[in-house]
PyMOL Python script that loads the backbone (N, CA, C, O; Angstrom):
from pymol import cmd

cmd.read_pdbstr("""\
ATOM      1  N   UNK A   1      11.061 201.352  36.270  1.00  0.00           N
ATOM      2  CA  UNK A   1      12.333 201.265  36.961  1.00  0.00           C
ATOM      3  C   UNK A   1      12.623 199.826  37.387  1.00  0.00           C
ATOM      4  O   UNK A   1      13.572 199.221  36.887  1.00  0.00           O
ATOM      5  N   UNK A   2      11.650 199.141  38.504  1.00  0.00           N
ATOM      6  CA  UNK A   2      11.659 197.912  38.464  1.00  0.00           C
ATOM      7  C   UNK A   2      12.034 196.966  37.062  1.00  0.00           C
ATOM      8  O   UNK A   2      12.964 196.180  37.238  1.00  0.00           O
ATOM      9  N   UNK A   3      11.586 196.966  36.089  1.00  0.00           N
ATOM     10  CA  UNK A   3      11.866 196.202  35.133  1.00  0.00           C
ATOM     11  C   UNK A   3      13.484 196.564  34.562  1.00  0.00           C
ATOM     12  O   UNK A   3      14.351 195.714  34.360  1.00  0.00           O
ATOM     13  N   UNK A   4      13.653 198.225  34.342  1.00  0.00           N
ATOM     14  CA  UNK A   4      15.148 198.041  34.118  1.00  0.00           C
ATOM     15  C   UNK A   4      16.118 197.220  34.897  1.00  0.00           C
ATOM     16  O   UNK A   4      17.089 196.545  34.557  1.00  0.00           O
ATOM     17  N   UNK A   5      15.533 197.496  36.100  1.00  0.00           N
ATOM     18  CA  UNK A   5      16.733 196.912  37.626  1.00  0.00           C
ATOM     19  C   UNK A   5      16.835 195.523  37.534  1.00  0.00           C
ATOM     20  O   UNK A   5      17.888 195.064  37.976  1.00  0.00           O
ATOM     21  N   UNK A   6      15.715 194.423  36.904  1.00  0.00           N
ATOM     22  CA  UNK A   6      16.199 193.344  37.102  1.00  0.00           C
ATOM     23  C   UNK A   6      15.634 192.414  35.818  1.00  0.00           C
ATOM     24  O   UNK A   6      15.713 191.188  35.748  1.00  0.00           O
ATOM     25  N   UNK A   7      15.182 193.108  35.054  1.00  0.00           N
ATOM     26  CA  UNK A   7      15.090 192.359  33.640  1.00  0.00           C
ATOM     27  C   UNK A   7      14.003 191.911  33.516  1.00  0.00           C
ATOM     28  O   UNK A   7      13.235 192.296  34.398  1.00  0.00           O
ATOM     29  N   UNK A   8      13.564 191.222  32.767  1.00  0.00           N
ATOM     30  CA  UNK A   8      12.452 190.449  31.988  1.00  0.00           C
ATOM     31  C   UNK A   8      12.455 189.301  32.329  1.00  0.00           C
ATOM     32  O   UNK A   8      11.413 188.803  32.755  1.00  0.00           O
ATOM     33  N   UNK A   9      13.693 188.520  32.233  1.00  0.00           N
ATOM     34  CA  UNK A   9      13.976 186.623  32.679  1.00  0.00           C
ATOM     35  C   UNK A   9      12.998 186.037  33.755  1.00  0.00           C
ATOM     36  O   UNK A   9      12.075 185.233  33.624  1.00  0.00           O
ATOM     37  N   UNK A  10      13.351 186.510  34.557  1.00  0.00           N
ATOM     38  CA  UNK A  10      12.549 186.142  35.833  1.00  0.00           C
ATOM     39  C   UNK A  10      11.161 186.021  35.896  1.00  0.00           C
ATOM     40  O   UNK A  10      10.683 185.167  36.642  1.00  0.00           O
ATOM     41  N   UNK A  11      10.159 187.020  34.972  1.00  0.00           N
ATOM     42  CA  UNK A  11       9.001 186.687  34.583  1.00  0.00           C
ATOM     43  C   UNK A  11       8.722 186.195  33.691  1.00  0.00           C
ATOM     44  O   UNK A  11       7.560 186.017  33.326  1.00  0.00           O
ATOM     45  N   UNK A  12      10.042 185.737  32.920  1.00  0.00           N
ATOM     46  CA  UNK A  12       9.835 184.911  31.644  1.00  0.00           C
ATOM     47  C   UNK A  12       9.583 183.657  31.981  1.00  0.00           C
ATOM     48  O   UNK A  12       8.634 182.920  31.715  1.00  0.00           O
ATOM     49  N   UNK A  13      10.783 183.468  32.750  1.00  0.00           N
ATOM     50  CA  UNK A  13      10.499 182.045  33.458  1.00  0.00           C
ATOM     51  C   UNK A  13       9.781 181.635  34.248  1.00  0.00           C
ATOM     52  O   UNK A  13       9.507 180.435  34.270  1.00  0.00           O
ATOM     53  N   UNK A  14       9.253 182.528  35.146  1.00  0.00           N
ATOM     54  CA  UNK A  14       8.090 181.990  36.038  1.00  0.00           C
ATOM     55  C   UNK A  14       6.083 182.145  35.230  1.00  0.00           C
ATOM     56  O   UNK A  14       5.006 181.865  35.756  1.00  0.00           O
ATOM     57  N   UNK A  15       6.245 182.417  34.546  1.00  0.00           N
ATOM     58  CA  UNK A  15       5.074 182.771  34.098  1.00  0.00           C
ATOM     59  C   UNK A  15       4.717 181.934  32.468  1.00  0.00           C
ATOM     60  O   UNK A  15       3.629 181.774  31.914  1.00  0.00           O
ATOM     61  N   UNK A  16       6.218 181.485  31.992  1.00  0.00           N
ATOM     62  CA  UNK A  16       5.951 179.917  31.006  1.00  0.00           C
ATOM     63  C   UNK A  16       5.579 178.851  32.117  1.00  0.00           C
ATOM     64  O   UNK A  16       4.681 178.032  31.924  1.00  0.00           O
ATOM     65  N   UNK A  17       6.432 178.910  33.484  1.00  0.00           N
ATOM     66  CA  UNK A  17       5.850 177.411  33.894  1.00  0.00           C
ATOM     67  C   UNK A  17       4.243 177.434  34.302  1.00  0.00           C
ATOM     68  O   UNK A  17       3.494 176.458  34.246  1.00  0.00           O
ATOM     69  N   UNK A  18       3.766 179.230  34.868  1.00  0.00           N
ATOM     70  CA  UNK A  18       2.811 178.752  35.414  1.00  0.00           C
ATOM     71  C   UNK A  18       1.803 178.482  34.071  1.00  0.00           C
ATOM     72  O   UNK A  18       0.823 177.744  34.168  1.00  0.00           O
ATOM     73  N   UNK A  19       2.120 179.080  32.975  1.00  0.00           N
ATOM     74  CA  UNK A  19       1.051 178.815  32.027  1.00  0.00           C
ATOM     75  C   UNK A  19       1.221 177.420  32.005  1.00  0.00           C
ATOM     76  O   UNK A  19       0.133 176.859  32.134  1.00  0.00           O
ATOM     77  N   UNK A  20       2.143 176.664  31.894  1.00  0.00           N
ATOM     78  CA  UNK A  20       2.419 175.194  31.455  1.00  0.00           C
ATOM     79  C   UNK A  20       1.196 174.508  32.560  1.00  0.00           C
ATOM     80  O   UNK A  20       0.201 173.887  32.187  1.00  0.00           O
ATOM     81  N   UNK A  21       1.517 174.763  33.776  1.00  0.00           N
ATOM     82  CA  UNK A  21       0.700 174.283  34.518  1.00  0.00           C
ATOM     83  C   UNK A  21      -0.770 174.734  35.056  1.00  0.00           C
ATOM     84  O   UNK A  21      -1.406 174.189  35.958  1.00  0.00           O
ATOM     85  N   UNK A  22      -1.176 175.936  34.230  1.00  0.00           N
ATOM     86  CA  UNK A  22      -2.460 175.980  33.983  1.00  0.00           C
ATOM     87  C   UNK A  22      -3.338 174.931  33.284  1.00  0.00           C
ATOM     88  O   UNK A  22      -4.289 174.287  33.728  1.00  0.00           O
ATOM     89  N   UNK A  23      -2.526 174.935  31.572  1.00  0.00           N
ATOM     90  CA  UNK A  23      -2.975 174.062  30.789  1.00  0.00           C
ATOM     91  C   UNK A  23      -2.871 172.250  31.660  1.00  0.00           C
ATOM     92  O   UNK A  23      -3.453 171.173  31.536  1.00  0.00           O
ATOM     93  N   UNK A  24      -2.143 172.630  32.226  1.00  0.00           N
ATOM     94  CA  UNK A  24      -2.285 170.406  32.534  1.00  0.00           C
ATOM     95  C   UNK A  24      -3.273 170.340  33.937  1.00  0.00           C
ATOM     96  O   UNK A  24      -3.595 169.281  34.475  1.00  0.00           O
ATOM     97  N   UNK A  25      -3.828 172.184  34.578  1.00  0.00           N
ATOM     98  CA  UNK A  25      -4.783 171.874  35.223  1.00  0.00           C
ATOM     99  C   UNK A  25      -3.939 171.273  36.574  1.00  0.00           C
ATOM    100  O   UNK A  25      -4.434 170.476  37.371  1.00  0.00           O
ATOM    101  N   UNK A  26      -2.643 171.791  36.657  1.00  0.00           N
ATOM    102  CA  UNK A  26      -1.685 171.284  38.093  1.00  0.00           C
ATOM    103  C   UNK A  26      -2.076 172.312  39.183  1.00  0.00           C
ATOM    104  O   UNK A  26      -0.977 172.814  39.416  1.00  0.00           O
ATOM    105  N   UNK A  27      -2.791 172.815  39.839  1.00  0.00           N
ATOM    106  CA  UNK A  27      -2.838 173.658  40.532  1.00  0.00           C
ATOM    107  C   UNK A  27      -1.898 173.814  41.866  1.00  0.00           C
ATOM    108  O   UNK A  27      -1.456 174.849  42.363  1.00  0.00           O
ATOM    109  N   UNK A  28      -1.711 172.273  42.341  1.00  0.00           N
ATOM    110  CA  UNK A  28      -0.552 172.904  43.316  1.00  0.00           C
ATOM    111  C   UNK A  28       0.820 172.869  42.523  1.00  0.00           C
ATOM    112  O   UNK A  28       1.415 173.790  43.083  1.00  0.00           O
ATOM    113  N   UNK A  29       1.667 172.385  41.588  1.00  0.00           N
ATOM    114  CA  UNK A  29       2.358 173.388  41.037  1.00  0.00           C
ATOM    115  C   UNK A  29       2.033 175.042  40.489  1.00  0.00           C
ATOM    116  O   UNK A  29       2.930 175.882  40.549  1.00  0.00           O
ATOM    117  N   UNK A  30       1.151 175.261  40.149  1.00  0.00           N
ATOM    118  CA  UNK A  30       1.269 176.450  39.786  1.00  0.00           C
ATOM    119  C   UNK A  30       1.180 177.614  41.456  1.00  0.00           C
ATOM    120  O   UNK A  30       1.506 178.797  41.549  1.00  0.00           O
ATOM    121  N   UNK A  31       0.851 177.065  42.098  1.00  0.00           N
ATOM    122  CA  UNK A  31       0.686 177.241  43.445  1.00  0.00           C
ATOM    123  C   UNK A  31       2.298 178.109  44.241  1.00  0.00           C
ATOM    124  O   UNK A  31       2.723 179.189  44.653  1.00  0.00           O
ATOM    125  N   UNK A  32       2.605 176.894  44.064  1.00  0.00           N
ATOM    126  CA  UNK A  32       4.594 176.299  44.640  1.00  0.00           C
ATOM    127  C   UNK A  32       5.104 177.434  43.811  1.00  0.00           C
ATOM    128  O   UNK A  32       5.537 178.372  44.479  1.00  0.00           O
ATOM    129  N   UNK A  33       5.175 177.622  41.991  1.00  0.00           N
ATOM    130  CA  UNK A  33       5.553 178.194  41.437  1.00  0.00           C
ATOM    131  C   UNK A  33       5.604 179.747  41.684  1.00  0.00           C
ATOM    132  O   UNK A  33       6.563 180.515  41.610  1.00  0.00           O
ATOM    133  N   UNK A  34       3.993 180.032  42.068  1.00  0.00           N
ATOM    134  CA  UNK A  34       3.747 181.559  42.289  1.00  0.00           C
ATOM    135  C   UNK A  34       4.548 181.588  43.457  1.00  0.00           C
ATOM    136  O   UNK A  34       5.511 182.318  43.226  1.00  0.00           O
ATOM    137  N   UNK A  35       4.585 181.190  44.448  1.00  0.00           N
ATOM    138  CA  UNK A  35       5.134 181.637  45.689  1.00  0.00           C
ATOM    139  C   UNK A  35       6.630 181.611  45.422  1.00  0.00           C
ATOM    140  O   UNK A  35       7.373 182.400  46.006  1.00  0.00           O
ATOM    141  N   UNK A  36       6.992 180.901  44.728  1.00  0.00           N
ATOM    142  CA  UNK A  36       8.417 181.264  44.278  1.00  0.00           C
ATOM    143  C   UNK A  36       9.154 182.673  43.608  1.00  0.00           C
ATOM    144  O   UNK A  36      10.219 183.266  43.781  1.00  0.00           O
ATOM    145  N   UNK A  37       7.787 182.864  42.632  1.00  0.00           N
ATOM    146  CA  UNK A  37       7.933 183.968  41.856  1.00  0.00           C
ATOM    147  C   UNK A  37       7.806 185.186  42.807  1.00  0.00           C
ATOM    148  O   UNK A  37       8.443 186.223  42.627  1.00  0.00           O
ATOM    149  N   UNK A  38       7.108 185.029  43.632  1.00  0.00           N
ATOM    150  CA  UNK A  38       6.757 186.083  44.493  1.00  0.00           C
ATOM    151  C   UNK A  38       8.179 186.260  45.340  1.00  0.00           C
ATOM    152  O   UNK A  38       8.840 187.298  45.378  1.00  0.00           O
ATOM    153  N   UNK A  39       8.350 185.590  45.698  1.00  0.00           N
ATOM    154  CA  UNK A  39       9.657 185.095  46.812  1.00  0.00           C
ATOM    155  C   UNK A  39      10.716 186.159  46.156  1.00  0.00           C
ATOM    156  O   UNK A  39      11.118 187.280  46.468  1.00  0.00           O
ATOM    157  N   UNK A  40      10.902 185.465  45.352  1.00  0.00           N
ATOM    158  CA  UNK A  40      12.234 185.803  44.202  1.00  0.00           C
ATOM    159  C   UNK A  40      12.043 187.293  43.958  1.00  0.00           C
ATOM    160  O   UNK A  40      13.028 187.971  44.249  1.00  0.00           O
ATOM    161  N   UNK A  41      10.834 188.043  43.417  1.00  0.00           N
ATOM    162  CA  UNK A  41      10.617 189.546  43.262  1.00  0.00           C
ATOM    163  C   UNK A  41      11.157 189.794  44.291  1.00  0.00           C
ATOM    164  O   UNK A  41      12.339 190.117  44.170  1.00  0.00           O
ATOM    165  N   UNK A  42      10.556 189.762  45.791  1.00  0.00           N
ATOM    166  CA  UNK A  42      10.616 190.468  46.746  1.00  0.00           C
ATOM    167  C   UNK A  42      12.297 190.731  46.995  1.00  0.00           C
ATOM    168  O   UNK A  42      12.995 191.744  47.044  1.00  0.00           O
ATOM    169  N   UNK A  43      12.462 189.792  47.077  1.00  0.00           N
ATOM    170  CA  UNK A  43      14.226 189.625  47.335  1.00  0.00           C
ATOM    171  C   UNK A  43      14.803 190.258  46.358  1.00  0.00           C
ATOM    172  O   UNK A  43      15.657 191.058  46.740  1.00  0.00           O
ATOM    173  N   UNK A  44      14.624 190.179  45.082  1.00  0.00           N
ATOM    174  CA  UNK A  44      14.909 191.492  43.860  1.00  0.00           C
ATOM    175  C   UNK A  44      14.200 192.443  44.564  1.00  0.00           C
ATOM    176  O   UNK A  44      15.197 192.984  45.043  1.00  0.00           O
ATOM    177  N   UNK A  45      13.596 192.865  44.860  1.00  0.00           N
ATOM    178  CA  UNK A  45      13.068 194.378  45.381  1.00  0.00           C
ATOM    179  C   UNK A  45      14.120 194.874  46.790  1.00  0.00           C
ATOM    180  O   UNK A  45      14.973 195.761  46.838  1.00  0.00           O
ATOM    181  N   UNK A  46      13.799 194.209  47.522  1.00  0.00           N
ATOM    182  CA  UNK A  46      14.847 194.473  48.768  1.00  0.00           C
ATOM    183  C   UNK A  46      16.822 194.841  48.580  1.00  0.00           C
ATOM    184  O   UNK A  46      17.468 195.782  49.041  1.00  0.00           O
ATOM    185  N   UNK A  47      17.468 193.184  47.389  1.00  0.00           N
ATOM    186  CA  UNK A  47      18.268 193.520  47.154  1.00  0.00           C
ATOM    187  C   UNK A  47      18.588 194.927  46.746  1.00  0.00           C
ATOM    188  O   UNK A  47      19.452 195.522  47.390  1.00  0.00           O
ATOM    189  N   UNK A  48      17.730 195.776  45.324  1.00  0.00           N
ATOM    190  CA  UNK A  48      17.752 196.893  44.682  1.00  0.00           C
ATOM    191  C   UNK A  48      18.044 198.259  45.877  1.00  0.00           C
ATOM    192  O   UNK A  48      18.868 199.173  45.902  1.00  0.00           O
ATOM    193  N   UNK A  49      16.684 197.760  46.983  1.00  0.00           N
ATOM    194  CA  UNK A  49      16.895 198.940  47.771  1.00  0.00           C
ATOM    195  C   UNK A  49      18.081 198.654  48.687  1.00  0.00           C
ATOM    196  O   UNK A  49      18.305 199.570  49.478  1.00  0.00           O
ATOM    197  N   UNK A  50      18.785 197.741  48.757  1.00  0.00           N
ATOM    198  CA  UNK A  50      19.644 197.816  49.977  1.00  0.00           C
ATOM    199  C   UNK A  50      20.727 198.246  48.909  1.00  0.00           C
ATOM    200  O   UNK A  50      21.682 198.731  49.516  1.00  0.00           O
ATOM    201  N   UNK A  51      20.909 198.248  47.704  1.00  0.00           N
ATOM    202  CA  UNK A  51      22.014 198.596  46.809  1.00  0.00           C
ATOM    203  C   UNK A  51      21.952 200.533  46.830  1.00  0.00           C
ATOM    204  O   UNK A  51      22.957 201.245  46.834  1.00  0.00           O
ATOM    205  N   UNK A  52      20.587 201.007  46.840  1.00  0.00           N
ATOM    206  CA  UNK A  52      19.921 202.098  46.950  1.00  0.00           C
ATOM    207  C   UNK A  52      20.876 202.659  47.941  1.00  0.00           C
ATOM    208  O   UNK A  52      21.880 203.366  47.859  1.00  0.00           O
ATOM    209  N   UNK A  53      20.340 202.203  48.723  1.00  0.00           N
ATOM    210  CA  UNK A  53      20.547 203.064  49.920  1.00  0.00           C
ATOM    211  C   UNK A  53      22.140 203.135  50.090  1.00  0.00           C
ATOM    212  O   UNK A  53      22.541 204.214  50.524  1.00  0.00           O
ATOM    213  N   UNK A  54      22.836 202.441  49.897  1.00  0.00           N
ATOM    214  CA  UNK A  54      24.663 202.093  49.625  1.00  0.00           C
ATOM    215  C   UNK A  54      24.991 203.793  48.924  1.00  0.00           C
ATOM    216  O   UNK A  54      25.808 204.609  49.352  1.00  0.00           O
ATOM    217  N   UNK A  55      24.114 203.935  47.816  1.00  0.00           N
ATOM    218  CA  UNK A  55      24.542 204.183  46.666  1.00  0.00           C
ATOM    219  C   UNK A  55      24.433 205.930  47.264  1.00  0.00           C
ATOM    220  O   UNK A  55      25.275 206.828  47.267  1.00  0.00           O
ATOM    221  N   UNK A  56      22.980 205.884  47.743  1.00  0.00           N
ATOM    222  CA  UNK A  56      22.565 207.178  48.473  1.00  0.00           C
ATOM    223  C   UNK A  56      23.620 207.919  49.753  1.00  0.00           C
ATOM    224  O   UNK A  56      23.721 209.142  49.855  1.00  0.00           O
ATOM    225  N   UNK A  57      24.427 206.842  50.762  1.00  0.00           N
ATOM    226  CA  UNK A  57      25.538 207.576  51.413  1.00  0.00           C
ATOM    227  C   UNK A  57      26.389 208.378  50.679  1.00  0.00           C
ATOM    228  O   UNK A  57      27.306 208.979  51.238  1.00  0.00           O
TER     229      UNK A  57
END
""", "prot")
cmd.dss("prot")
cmd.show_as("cartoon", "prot")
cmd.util.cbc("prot")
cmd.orient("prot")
């Protein structure tokens, strides 16, 4: 369900940079990056349910 609700992109893009910055061995970018990615889900998760619950009145 999650994946229908907000697509593929978002882990497309966060998960080329962190590989990018595996390979060059950047750890605090890949760091910065995850917490972004994380950031960004959550707020996709919350948005979904506050659309939810709209939808549910």
């Amino acid at each position: 369900m999650l994946i229908l609700s907000n697509g593929y992109y978002g882990g497309i893009y966060y998960h080329g940079i962190l590989l990018d910055a595996f390979r060059k061995h950047d750890g605090k970018r890949a760091r910065v990056m995850m917490e972004e990615h994380l950031q960004h889900g959550l707020y996709d998760l919350e948005s979904d349910n506050l659309g939810q619950e709209k939808n549910d009145l």
